[in-house]
C-alpha positions in Angstrom: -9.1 81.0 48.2 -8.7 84.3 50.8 -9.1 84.8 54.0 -11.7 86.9 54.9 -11.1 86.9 59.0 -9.3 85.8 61.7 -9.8 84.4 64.8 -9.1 83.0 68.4 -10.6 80.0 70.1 -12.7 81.1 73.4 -14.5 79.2 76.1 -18.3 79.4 74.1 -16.7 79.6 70.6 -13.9 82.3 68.9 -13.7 85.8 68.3 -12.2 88.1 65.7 -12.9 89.9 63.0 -14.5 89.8 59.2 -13.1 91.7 56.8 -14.5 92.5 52.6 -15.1 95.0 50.6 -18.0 95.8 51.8 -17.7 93.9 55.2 -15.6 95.0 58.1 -16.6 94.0 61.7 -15.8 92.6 64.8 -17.6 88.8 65.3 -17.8 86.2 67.6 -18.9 82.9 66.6 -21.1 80.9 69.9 -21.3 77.9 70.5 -25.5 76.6 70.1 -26.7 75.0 72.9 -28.3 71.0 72.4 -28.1 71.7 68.8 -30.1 69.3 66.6 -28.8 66.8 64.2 -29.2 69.0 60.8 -28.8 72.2 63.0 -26.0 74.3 63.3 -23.1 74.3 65.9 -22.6 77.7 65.9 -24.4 81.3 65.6 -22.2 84.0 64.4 -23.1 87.6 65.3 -21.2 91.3 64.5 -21.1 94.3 66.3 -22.5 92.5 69.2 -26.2 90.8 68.6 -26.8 91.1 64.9 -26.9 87.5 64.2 -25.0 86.9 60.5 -24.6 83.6 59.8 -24.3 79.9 61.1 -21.4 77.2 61.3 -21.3 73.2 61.2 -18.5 71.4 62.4 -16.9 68.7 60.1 -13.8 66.9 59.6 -12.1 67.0 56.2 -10.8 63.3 55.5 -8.1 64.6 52.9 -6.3 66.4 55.6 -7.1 64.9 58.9 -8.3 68.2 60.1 -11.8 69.7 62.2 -13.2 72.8 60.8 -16.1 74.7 60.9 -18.2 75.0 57.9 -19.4 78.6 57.8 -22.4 80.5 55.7 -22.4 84.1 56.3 -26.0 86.0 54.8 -27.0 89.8 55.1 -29.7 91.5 53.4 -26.8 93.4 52.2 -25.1 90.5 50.3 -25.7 90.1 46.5 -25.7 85.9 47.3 -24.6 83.8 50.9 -20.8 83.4 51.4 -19.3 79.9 52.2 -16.2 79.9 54.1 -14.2 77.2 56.3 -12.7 78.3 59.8 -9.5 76.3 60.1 -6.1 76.1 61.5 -3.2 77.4 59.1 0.2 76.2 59.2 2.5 78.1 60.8 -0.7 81.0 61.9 -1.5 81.1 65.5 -5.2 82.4 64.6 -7.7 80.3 62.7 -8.5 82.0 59.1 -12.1 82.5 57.6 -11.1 81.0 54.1 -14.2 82.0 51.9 -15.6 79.8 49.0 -17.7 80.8 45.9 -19.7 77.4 46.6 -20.9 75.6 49.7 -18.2 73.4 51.9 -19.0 70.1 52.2 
């Protein structure tokens, strides 16, 4: 597992950055208004309105922990990237932890 971002809790959501080989921008991840059931919590957008990806929150039972479940897509991307937003021990900003399959 890497990190792939970092970021800071705000009043609609968080704010940081993303950060690949290919990938290096500022985000913000907003909260969705009245979001359906099956819909996601969040939109997350780069360099301002380009809308990248979505994010659902969950609550991992093996650790006790809330996270946000995160798929980032781009026409640019060979395949989507799953990552988990979530509180690191001993970071003060929550890491983008990217996965080869989707978080559950």
């Amino acid at each position: 597992m890497a990190s792939i971002g970092t970021f800071i809790s705000t009043e609609d959501g968080f704010t940081g950055t993303i950060k690949t080989l290919n990938l290096h921008v500022k985000a913000r991840i907003a909260r969705v208004e009245n979001s359906s059931d099956k819909g996601p919590h969040f939109r997350i957008y780069a360099s301002g309105a380009v809308e990248i990806g979505a994010a659902w929150q969950k609550h991992s039972e093996q650790t006790g922990r809330d996270y946000l479940s995160v798929k980032l897509d781009d026409p640019s991307f060979a395949a989507s990237i799953y990552a988990a937003l979530t509180e690191v021990e001993g970071e003060k900003e929550l890491q983008l932890i990217w996965s080869r399959k989707k978080q559950d």
